[in-house]
C-alpha positions as a printed NumPy array, in Angstrom:
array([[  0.   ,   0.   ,   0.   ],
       [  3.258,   2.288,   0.818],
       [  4.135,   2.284,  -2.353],
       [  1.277,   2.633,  -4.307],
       [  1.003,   5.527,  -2.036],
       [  4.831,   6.705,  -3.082],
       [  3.886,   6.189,  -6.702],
       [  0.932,   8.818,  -6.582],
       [  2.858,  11.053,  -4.664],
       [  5.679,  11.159,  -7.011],
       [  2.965,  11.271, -10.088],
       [  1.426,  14.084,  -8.697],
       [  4.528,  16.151,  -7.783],
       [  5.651,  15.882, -11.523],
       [  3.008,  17.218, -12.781],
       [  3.717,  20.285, -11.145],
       [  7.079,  20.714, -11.102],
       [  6.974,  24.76 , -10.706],
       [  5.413,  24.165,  -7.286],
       [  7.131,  21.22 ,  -6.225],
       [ 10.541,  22.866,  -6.764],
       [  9.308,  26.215,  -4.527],
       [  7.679,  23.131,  -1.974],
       [ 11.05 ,  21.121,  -1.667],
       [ 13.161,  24.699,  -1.868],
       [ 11.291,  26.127,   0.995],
       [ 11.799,  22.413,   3.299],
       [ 15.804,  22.786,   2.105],
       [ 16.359,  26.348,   3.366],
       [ 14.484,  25.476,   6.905],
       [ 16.537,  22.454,   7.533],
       [ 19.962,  24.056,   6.185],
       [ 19.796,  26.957,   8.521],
       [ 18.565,  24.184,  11.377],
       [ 20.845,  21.808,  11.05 ],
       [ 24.056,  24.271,  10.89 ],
       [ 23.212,  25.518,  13.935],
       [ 21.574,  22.384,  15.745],
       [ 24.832,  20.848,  14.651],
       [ 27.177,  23.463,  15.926],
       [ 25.562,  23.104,  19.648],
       [ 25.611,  19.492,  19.184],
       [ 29.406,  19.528,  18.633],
       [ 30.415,  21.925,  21.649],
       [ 27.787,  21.466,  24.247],
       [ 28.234,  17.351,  24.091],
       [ 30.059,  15.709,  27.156],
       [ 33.579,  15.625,  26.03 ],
       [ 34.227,  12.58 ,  28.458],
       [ 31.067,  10.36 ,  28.606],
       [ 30.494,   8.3  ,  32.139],
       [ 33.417,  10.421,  33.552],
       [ 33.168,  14.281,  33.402],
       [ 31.072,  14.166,  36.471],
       [ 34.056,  12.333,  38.663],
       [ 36.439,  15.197,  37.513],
       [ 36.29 ,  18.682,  39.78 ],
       [ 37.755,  22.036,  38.975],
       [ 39.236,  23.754,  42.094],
       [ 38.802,  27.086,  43.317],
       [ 39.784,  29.179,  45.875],
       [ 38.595,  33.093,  46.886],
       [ 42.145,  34.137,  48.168],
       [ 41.369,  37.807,  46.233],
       [ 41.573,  41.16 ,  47.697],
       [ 39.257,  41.407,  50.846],
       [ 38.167,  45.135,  49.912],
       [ 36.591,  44.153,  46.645],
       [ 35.386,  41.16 ,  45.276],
       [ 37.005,  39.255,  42.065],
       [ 34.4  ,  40.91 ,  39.656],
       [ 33.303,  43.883,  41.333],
       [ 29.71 ,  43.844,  40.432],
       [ 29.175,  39.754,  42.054],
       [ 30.646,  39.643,  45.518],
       [ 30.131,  35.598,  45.085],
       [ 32.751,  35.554,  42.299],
       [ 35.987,  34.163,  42.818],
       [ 39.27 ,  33.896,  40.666],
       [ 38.921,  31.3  ,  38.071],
       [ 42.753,  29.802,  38.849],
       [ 44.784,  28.927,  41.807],
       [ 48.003,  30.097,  42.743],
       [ 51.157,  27.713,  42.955],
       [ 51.595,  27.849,  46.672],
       [ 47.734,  26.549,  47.269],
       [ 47.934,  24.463,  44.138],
       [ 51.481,  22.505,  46.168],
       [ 49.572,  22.182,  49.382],
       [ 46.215,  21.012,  48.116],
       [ 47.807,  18.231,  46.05 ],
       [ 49.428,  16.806,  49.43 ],
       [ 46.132,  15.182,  50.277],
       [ 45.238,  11.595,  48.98 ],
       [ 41.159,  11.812,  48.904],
       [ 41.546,  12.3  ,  45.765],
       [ 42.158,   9.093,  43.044],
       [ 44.002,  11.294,  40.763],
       [ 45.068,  15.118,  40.718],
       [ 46.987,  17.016,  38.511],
       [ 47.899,  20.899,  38.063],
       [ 48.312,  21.846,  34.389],
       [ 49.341,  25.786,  32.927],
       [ 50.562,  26.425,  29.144],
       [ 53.765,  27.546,  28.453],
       [ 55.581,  27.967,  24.889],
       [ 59.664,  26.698,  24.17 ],
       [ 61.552,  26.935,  21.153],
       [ 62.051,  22.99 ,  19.266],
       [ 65.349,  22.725,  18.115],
       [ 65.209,  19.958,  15.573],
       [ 67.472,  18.343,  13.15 ],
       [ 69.196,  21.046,  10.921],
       [ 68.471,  19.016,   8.38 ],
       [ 64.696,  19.339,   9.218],
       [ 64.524,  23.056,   9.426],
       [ 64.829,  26.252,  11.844],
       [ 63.798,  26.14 ,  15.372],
       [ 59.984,  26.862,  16.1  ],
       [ 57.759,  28.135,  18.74 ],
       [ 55.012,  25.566,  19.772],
       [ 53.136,  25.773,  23.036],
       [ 53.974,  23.081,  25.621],
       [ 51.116,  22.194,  28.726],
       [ 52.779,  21.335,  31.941],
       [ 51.158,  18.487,  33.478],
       [ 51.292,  15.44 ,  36.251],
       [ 51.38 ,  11.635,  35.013],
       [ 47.571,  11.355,  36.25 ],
       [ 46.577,  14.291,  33.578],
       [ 46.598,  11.326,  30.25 ],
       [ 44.429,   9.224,  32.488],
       [ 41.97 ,  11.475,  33.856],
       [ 40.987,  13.288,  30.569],
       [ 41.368,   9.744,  28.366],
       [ 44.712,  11.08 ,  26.317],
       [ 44.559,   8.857,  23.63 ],
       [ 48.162,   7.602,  22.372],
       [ 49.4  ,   6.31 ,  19.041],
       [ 52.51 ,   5.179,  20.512],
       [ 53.559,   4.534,  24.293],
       [ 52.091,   6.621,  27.015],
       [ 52.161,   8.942,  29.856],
       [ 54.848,   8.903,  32.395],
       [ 55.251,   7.448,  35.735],
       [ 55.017,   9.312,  38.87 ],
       [ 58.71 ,   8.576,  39.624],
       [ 59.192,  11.213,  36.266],
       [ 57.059,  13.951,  38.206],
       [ 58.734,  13.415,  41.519],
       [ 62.661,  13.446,  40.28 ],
       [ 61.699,  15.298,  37.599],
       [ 62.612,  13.324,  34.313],
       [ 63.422,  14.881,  31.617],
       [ 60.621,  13.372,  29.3  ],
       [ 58.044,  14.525,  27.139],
       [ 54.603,  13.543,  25.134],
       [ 53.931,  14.962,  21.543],
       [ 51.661,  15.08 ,  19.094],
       [ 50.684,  13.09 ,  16.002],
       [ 51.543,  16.334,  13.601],
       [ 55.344,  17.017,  15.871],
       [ 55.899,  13.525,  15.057],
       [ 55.626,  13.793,  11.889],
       [ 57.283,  16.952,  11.344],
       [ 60.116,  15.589,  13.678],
       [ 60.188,  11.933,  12.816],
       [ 58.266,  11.635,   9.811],
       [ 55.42 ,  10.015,  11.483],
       [ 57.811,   6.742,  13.091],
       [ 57.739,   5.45 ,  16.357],
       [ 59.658,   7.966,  17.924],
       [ 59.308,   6.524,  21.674],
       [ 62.753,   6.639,  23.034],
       [ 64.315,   9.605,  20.623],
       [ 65.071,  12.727,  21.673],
       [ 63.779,  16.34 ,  21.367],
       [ 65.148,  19.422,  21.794],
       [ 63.295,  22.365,  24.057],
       [ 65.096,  25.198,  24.53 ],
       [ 68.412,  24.311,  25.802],
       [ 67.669,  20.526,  26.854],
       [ 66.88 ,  17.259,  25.634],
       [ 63.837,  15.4  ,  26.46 ],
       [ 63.206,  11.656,  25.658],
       [ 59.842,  11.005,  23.878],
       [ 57.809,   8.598,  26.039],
       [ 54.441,   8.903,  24.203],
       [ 53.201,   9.678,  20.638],
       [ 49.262,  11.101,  20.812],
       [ 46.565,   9.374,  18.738],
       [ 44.82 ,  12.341,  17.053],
       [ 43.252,  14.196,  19.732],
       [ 41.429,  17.055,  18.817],
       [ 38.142,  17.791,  21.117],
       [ 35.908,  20.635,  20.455],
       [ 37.254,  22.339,  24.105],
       [ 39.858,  22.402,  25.363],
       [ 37.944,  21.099,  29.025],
       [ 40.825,  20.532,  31.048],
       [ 41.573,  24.618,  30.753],
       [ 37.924,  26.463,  30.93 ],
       [ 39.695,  29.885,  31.178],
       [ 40.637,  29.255,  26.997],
       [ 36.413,  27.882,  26.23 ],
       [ 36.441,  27.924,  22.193],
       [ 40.447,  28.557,  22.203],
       [ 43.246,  27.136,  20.135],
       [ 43.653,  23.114,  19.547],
       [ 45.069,  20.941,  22.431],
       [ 48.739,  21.7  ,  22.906],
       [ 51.447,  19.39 ,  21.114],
       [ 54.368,  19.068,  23.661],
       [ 53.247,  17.779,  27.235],
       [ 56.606,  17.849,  30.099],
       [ 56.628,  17.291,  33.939],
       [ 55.207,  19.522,  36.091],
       [ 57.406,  19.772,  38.239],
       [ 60.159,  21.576,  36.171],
       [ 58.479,  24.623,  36.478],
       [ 60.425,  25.979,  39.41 ],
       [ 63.828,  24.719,  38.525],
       [ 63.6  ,  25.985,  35.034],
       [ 61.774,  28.713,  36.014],
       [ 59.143,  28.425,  32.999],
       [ 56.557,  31.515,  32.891],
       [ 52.913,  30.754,  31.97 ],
       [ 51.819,  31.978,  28.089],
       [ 48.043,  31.675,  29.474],
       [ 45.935,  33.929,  31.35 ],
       [ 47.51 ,  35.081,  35.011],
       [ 45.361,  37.081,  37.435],
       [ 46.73 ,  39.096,  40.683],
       [ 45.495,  41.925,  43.112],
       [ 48.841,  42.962,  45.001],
       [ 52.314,  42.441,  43.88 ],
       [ 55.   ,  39.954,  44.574],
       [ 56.768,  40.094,  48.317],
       [ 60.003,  39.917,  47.063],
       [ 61.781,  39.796,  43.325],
       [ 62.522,  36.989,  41.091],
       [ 60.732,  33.889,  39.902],
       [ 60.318,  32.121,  43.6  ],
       [ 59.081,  34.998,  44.857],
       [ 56.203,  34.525,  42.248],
       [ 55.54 ,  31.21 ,  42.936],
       [ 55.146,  31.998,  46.501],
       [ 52.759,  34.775,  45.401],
       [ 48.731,  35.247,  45.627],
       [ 48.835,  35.194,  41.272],
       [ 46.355,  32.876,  40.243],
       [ 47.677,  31.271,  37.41 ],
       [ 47.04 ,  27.589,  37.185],
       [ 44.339,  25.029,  36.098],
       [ 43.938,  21.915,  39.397],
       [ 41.668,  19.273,  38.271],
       [ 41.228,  16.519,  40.489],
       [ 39.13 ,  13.143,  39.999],
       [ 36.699,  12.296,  42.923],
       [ 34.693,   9.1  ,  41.697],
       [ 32.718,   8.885,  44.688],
       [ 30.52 ,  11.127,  46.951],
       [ 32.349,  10.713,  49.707],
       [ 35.197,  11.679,  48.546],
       [ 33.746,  14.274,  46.666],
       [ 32.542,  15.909,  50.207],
       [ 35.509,  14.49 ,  52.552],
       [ 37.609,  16.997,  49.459],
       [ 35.208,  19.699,  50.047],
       [ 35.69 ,  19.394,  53.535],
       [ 39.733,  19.252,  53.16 ],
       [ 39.54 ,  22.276,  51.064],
       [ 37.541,  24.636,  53.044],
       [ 39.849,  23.243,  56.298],
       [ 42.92 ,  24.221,  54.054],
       [ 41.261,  27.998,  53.604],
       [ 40.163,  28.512,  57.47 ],
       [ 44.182,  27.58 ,  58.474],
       [ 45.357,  29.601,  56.072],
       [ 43.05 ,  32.586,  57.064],
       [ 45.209,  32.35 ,  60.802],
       [ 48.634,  32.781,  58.473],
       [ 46.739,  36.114,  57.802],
       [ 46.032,  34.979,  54.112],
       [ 42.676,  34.765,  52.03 ],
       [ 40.987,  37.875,  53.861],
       [ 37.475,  37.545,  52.285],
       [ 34.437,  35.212,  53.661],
       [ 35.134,  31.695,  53.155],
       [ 34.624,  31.02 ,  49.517],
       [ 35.6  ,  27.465,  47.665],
       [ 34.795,  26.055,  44.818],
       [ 34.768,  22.095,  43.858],
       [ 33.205,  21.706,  41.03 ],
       [ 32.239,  18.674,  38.54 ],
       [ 32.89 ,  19.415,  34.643],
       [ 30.139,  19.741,  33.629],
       [ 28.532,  22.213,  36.192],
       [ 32.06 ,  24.57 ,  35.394],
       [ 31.237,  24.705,  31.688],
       [ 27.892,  25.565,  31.939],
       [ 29.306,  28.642,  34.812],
       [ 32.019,  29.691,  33.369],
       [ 30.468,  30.08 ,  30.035],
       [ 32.723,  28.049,  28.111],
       [ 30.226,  27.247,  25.228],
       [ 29.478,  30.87 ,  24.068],
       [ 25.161,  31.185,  25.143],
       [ 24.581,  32.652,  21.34 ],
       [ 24.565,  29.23 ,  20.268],
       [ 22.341,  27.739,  21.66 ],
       [ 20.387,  30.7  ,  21.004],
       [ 20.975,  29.7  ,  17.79 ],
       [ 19.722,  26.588,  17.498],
       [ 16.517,  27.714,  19.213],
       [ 15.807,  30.978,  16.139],
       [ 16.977,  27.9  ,  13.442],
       [ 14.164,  25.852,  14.707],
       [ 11.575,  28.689,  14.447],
       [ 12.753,  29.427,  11.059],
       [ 12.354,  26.235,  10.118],
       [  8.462,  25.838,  11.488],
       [  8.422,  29.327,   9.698],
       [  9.288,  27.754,   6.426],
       [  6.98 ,  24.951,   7.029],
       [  4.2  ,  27.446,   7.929],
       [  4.396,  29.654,   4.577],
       [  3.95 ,  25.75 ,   2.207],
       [  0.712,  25.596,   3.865],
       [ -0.92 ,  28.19 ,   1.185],
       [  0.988,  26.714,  -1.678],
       [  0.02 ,  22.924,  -0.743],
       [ -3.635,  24.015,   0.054],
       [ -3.787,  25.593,  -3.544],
       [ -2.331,  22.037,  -5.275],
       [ -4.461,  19.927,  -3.446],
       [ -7.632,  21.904,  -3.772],
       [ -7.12 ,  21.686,  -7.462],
       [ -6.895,  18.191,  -7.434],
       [-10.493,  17.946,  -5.3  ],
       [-12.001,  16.306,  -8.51 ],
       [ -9.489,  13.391,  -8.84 ],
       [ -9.993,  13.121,  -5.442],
       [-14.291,  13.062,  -5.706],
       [-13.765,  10.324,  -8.398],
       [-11.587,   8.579,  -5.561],
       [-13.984,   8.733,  -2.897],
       [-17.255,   7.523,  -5.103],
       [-14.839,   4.55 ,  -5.927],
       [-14.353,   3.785,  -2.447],
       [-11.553,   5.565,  -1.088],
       [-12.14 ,   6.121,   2.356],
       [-11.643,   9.807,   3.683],
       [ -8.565,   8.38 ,   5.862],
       [ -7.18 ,   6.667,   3.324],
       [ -6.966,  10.144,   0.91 ],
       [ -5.617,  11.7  ,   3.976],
       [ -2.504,   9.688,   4.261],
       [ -2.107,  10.063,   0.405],
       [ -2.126,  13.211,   0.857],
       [  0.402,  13.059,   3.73 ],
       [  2.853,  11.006,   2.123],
       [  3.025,  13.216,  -0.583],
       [  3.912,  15.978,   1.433],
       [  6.562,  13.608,   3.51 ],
       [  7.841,  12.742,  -0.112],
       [  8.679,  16.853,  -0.448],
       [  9.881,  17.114,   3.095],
       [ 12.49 ,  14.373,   2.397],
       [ 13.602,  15.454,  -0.848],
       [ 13.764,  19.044,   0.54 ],
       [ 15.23 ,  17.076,   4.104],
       [ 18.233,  15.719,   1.737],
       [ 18.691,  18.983,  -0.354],
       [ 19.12 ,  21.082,   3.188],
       [ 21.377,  18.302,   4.209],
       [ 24.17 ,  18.898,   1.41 ],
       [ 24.114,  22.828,   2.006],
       [ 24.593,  22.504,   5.294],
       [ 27.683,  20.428,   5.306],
       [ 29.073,  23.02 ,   2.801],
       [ 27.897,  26.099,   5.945],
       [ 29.662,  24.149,   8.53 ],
       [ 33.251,  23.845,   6.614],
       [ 32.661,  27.527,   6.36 ],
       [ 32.147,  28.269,   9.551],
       [ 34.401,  25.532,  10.279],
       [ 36.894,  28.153,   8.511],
       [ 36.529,  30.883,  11.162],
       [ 36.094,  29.762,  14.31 ],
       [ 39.   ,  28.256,  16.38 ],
       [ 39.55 ,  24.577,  16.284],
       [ 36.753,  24.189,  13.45 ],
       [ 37.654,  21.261,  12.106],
       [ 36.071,  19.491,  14.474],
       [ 32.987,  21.057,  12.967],
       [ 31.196,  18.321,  11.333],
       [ 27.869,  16.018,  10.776],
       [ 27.714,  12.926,  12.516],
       [ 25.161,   9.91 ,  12.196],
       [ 23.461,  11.556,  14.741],
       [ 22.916,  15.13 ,  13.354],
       [ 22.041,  13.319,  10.177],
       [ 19.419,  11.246,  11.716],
       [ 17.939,  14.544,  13.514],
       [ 17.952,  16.474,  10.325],
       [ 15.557,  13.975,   8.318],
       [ 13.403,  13.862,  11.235],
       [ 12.649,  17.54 ,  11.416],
       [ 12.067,  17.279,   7.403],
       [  9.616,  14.854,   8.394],
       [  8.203,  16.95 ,  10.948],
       [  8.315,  20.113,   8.883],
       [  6.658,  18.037,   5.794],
       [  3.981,  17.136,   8.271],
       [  3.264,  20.529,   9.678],
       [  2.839,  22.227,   6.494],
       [  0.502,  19.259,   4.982],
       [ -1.859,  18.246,   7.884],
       [ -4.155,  21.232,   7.271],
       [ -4.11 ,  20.718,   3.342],
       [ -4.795,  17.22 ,   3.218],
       [ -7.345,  17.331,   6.167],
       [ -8.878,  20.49 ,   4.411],
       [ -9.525,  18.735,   0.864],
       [-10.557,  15.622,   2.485],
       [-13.335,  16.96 ,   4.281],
       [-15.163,  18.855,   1.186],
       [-17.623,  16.194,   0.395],
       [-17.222,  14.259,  -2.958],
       [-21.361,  14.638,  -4.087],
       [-21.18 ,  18.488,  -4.973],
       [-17.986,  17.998,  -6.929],
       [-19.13 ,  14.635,  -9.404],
       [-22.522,  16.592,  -9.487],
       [-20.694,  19.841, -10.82 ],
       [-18.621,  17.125, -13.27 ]])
């Protein structure tokens, strides 16, 4: 019955092909403009780390000036980093399973003369747990030990495109790389990596891809490596010189740590705030007590990481699109109204009313689809545009289920601008029209 239905449909739509063109156009712009922007929230606002973003906490501490307030106009606000000092201390404690301080820095790579010139390429300082909490995927080897953060080893993690531009894509575990004025061993060759956010550092939201270098931690105060991300202070440094700022109140580094369980999740809490009220009798964080544990996905949605215009967005997309919809109704209304003495013939014949309905529906279902698949190719062509000017667009794309959730609202929109046709012509009764014939 389906597809006698499909073969009237697709008779009666070429017989009008002026209309059916403006029908199927008008489904292919709704759907375009939809699923560009359906897609786009779909890509930034999904959990980057499914069945574990909710065990991983951000930490943060109000240790800002006690006369105003971190932004002036929310006296609840608090820095959005930690300084070293309270990042050292904090990481003493073993509720958590895993912890790890992270900050971005940038070195020269010296490689192989033969290679090319030295280049600039941003390095993330991390601890061994950081590839395990946030699922680092590697192509080759892995993460360090914690034996390499303690000492510290000189050792390092790159990238699938350093490898290649390095060691022309080999197995470089075990070779040697040049930073600065040292050599590191390679332990670990990434697996391409390349998620939408960069989650483990909210303070960059829709920044620049993942870093490509990864080093211990724990160099940072013997080589004295400066931060290239954001830094924020309120009084200067008691003293000169690089310890001095590490013993400062500069909030300048990302602490994750990984709390799997609600009791450790509150016995933290509890460690934290005890940290805060013992520091407050060293004369130190001056303002009400004010700490901050929280889960991933509660610090995107704060912090603002996923800019609120798009899912704004996707909200005006889907009103243009019942918009679209809307405006067929005239033009279907018109086409099947013409057709009202096929369709008297069709009753007398025995046609039920329901069954002209559902032609009737499938017809429109037929343009919603064709318009559905139409709105589908533009719109991958929209997102490699936009893929072209936003940061880290590449990972702008369609994915089996965007594609599934763009035919359904071509279904839907096919539906909502032929219900009221096709119940309209089916309810003028057949008599008046064979009489008239």
């Amino acid at each position: 019955m389906l597809l006698y239905q499909l073969k009237i449909a697709l008779t009666s739509l070429r017989r009008n092909p002026v209309i059916t063109s403006l029908l199927i156009g008008g489904i292919a712009l709704g759907i375009c403009v939809s699923t560009t922007f359906i897609a786009l929230r779909h890509v930034f606002e999904k959990d980057p780390l499914p069945g574990k973003s909710n065990t991983l906490f951000y930490v943060r501490l109000d240790n800002w000036d006690p006369q105003r307030a971190y932004v002036a106009e929310d006296p609840k606000s608090l820095p959005t980093m930690v300084t070293y000092r309270d990042m050292r201390e904090l990481m003493k404690s073993n509720i958590p399973t895993r912890q790890t301080g992270t900050f971005r820095s940038r070195f020269f790579v010296h490689p192989d003369p033969k290679i090319g010139r030295p280049f600039a390429e941003d390095v993330r300082l991390v601890f061994s747990d950081f590839f395990t909490m946030f699922n680092v995927p590697f192509q080759y080897g892995g993460g360090w030990d914690k034996a390499a953060d303690a000492k510290p080893e000189p050792v390092i993690v790159i990238d699938q495109n350093t490898n290649q531009k390095l060691f022309g894509g080999a197995n470089s575990v075990g070779r040697t790389v040049r930073l600065e004025d040292r050599n590191y061993k390679v332990v670990g060759v990434l697996a391409p990596w390349n998620p939408p956010l960069r989650f483990y550092d909210p303070t960059q939201g829709l920044g620049p891809k993942v870093e490509p270098i990864y080093m211990p931690f724990n160099f940072t105060p013997i080589l004295e490596i400066q931060t290239y991300g954001n830094s924020d202070g309120w009084k200067g440094n008691d003293g000169n010189g690089f310890q001095a700022f590490l013993n400062s109140d500069t909030c300048w580094l990302e602490y994750w740590v990984e709390l799997p369980t609600p009791e450790k999740q509150q016995a933290f809490r509890e460690y934290v705030n005890n940290y805060v009220i013992d520091q407050k009798k060293h004369g130190r964080f001056g303002r009400p007590l004010h700490t901050e544990v929280t889960s991933m996905p509660e610090l995107t949605k704060e912090l603002g990481v996923v800019p609120p215009q798009i899912r704004s967005l996707a909200i005006v997309s889907v009103l243009f699109l019942i918009v679209c919809s809307l405006n067929l109704i005239g033009l279907l209304l018109g086409k099947f109204i013409a057709r009202i003495p096929e369709i008297s013939v069709r009753r007398a014949l025995g046609a039920s009313r329901l069954q002209v309905f559902w032609q009737h529906i499938v017809e429109c279902e037929v343009v919603g689809i064709a318009g559905g698949l139409i709105g589908l190719g533009i719109s991958v062509g929209l997102l490699k545009m936009v893929a072209k000017v936003i940061p880290n667009g590449d990972v702008v794309h369609l994915d089996a289920e965007m594609i599934a959730v763009s035919i359904f609202l071509s279904l839907v929109a096919g539906l909502l601008a032929g219900i009221y046709p096709a119940w309209r012509v089916c309810s003028i009764p057949p008599a008046m029209q064979l009489k008239v014939q």
